[in-house]
N, C-alpha and C positions, 0 to 999 in steps of 0.2 A: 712428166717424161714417159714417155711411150718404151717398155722393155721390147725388143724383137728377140726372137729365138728363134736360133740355125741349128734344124736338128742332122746331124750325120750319124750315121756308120761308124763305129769305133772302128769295125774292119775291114772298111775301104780301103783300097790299096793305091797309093799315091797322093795321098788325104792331101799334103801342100795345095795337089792343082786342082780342089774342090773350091769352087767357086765361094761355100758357107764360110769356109777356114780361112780366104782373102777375106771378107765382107768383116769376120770375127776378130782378124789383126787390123783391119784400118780403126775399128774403134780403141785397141789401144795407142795405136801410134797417134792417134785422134787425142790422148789425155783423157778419155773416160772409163769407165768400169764396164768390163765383161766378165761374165759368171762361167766357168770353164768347168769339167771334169778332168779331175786326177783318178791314182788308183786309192787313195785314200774318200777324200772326200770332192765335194765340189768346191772348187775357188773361188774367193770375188778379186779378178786382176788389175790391175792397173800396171801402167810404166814403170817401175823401180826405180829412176833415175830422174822422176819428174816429183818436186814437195808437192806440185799443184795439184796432179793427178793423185799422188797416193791420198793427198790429203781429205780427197771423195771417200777413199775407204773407208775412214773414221767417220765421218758424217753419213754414209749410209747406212754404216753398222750401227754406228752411236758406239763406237767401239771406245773403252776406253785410250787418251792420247799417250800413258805411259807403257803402251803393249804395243811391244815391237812385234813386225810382218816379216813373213820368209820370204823368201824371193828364189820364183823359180827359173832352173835357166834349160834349154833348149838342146847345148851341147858343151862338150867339156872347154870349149873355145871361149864358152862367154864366161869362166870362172874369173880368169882374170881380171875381169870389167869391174867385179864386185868385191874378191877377195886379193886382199894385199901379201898373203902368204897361204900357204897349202903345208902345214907341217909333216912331216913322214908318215906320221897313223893316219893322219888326215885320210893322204893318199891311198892307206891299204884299205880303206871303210871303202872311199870310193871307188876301188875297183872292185871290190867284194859286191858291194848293196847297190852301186846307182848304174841305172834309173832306178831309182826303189823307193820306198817312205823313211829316207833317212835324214833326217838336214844337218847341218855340220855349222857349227857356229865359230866362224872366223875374224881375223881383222880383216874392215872393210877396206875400200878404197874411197877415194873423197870422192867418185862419181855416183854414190850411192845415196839417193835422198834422204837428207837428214828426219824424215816422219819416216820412213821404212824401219830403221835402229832405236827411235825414240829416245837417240839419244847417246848410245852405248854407242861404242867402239870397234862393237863386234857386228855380225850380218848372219843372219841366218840363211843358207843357202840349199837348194836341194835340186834335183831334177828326177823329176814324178815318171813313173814306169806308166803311162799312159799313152797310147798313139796319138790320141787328137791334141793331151797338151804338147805334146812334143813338137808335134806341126804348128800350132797354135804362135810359140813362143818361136821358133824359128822364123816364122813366115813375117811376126811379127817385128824379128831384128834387133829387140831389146828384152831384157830379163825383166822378170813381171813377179811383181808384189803381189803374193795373196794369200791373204788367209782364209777362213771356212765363207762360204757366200750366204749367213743368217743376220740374221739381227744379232747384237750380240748378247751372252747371253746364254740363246736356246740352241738345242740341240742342231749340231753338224747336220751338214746337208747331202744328202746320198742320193739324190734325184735333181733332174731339174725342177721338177714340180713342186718340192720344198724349196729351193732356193725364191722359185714364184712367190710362193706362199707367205716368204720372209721377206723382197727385195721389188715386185713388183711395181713399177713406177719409179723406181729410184735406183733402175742401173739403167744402164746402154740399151745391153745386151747378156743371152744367156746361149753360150754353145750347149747341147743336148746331145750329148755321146750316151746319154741311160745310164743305169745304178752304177754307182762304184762299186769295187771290189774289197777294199781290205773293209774300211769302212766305221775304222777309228783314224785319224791322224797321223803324222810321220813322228817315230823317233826324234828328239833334239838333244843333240850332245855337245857341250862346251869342248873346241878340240884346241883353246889357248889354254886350257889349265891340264896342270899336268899331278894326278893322272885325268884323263878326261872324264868330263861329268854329263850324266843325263838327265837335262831337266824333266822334258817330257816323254813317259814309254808311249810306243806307238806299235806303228805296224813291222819295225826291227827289233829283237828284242836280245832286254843285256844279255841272253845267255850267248846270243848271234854275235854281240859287238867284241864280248870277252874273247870268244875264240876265236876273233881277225887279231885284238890289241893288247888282251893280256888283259889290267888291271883296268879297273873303270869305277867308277863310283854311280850310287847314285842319290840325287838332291835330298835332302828330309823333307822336302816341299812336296815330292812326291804323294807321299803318304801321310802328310800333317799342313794343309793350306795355309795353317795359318804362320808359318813359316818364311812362304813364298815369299820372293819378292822380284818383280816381271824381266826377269834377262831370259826368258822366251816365253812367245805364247802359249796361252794355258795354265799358267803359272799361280797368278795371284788371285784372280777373278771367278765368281761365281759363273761355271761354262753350262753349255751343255742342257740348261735344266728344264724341265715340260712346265705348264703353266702351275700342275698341282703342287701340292707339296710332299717331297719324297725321301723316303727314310730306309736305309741300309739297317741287315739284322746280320750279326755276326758272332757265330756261334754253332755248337755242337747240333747238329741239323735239325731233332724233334725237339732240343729247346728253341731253338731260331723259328723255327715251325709254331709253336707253341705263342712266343710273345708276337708273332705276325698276325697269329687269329685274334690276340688280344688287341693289339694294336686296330685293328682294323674294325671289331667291334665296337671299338670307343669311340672310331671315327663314325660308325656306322650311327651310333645314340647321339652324335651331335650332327644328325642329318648333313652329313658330307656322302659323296658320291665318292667312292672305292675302287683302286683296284690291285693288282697284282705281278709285278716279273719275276715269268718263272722259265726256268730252264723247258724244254720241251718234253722231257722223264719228267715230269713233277706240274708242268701243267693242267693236266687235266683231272689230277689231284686234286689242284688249289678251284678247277670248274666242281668237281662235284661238292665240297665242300658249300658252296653259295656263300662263301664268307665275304667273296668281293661282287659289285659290280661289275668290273671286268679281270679279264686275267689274258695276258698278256704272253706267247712265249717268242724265246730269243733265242732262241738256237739251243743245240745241245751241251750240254755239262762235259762230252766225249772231246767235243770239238771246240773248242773257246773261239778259235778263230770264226766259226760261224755266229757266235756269241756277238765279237767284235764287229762284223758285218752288219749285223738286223739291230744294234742297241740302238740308233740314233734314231731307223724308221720307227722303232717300237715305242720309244720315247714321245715322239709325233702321236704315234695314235692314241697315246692317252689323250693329248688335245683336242683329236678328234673325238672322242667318247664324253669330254667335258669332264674328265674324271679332278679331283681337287687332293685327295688324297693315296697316295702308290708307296709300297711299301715291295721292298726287295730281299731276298738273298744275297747275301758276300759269295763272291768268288775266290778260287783260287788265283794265288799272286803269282805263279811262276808262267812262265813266258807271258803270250802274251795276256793273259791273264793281271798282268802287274798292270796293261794299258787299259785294261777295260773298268776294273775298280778303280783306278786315276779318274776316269771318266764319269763312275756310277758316284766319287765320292763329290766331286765337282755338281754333280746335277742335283744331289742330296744337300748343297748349301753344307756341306760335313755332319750332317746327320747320320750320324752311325751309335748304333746300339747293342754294344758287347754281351751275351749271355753266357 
């Protein structure tokens, strides 16, 4: 299969009546996969309402079938297509957050393809603060199933050029709006259980949700995998991860410092190829050191949110480097900080090592 890519302007003004963003809805109304940008990450869409089409998503991704897909919607008109109810908090998130990286996990309706829920009862629904998906999903008339546009697995996709990287030949199509912005994934909060639950932290965070609804929980799958069990994605499954193998240090900073030179000498005696994520205060530390092959920085320790943005490209470039063994610093867990360790502990297979 031949992928095309329609690249626009995020900030084209009247994006609908750009010829790319027709050309980019006729392949979903078509039943096949387009790879799209959000403000979070990139999408792989399909029809929400179609088992045949979503059921490509699983088969491009190799996504596991018991991992339910969000489904985004265009305008607050198409909620009721998918969601059978909208509870009162529901309603204050969403006039708070959306368009935003929020999704709100509702009862569905029957018009919602049974491989979109995997099952469950409920429907993950969001609508992405992005102009091209906005148009995208309007133009195309139907709310659209998607999750990250990789294989599954590796690292979110923040470019088109990774989604290429990951999907070539075995989508449609890839719209090309450029980097995303947040650059981890949306919030997912159960809004049938009361008080409501967060399975996955994203680019909303509890401290954001507490002060619209009050009390909120969040999943122990969060912070313990092996817990999980898939009522959203992100959940269960080894995500996110680089080809090497990668190991969290957590801990008082010049011991965490301490067993990461160790760490990495040992990888270095059994001839593996090395490297490093480091904040961008502390990167050029871990270069004069020469402890790694590579060293890696992801934004500043000041700023998490930029953290949140570069971890997936950075993730990637270890691939590019060939690197086999990466070894990191813990973060801090509050705001969004809680979404980025979710992330780093996901691509570590749970390798985490407390000092």
């Amino acid at each position: 299969m031949e992928t095309k890519v329609w690249h626009v302007d995020k900030n084209v003004e009247e994006k609908i009546n750009y010829s790319q963003i027709v050309d980019a809805a006729r392949v979903i109304r078509d039943g096949e996969l387009l790879a799209f940008p959000t403000e979070t990450v990139y999408g792989l869409g399909a029809n929400a309402l179609s088992d045949e089409a979503v059921e490509k998503i699983y088969t491009a991704k190799g996504r596991p079938s018991d991992n339910p897909l969000i489904v985004h919607i265009g305008s607050l008109s198409q909620l009721s297509a998918v969601a059978s109810f909208v509870p009162p908090k529901a309603l204050k998130l969403i006039e708070a957050f959306w368009p935003g990286p929020l999704t709100l996990f509702l009862p569905k309706t029957e018009a919602v393809a049974g491989r979109v829920t995997a099952g469950l009862d409920t429907v993950g629904v969001r609508m992405p603060d992005h102009p091209l998906a906005l148009a995208l999903i309007q133009e195309a008339g139907v709310p659209i199933a998607a999750p990250s546009a990789n294989r599954s697995g590796r690292p979110s996709p923040t470019s088109a050029a990774h989604v290429l990287a990951d999907l070539d030949g075995r989508i449609a199509g890839v719209l090309d709006g450029g980097p995303t912005g947040v650059g981890v994934e949306s919030t997912t909060i159960d809004m049938t259980a009361e008080p409501p639950v967060i399975h996955r932290p994203g680019g909303i965070t509890y401290e954001q949700i507490k002060a619209v609804i009050g009390e909120v929980l969040v999943d122990a799958a969060v912070t313990d995998s092996k817990q999980a069990q898939p009522l959203s994605p992100g959940m269960k499954y080894t995500h996110y991860a680089p080809e090497g193998q990668m190991w969290i240090v957590s801990g008082e900073a010049a011991a965490a410092r301490q067993q990461m030179l160790h760490m990495l000498a040992e990888a270095k005696r059994e001839g593996k190829k090395t490297g490093v994520l480091a904040v961008e205060e502390k990167a050029e530390w871990w270069r004069r050191q020469e402890s790694a092959d590579v060293v890696i920085s992801c934004g500043s320790s000041s700023e998490l949110e930029s953290v949140a943005r570069e971890l997936y490209s950075c993730l990637r470039q270890f691939d590019d480097h060939q690197v086999e063994f990466i070894v990191s610093e813990a973060f801090p867990t509050s705001g969004i900080g809680l979404a980025v360790m979710n992330r780093l502990e996901k691509a570590a297979g749970g390798r985490i090592i407390r000092v």
